[in-house]
C-alpha positions in Angstrom: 309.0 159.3 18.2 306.3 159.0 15.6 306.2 155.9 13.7 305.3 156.5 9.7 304.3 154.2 6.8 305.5 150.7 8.5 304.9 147.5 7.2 302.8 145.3 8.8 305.7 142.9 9.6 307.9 145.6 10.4 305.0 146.3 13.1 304.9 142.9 14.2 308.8 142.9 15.0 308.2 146.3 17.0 305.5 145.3 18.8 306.4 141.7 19.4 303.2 140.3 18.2 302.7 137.4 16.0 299.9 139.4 13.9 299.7 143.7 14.1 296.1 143.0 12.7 294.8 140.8 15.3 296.9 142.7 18.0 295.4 146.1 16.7 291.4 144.3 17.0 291.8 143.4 20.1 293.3 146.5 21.7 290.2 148.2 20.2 287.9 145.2 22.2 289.8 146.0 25.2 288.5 149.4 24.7 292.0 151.4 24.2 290.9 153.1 20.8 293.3 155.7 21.0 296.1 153.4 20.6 294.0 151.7 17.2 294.1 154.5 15.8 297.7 155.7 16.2 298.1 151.8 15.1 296.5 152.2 11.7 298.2 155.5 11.2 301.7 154.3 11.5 301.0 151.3 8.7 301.7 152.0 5.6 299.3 152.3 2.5 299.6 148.8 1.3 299.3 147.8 5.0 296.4 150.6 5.8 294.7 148.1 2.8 295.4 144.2 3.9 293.4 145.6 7.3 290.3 146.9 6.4 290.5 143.0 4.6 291.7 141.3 7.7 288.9 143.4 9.4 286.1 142.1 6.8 287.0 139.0 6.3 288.3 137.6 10.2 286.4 139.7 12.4 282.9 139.8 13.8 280.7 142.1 12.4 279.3 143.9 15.5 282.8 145.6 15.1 283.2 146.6 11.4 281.5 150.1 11.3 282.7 151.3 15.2 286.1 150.1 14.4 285.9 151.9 11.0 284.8 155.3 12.5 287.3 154.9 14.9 290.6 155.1 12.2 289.0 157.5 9.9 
């Protein structure tokens, strides 16, 4: 079942992680970027927003623009 325009704490519940943000980053690291981007897709708009924020503002910057490409 596809999972549509979630909140990011509904996603946390779902997913039983403490942060969807950080989870999502690190399953990119881990090199599972299928899953990121079916991850970004099932946030919601508001949520979509707080992380590409989350993304500029807590992670390293090799990863911006690959992570980037890799949910558009």
């Amino acid at each position: 079942m596809k999972r549509y325009s979630r909140t990011a704490a509904q996603q946390c519940r779902y997913y039983e992680v403490g942060n969807i943000f950080e989870y999502m980053v690190e399953t990119y690291i881990n090199g599972n970027f299928s899953s990121l981007r079916e991850l970004y897709h099932e946030l919601n708009k508001e949520a979509r927003k707080d992380f590409i924020d989350f993304l500029f503002y807590e992670v390293n910057p090799q990863y911006h623009i690959e992570i980037l490409k890799m949910i558009i």
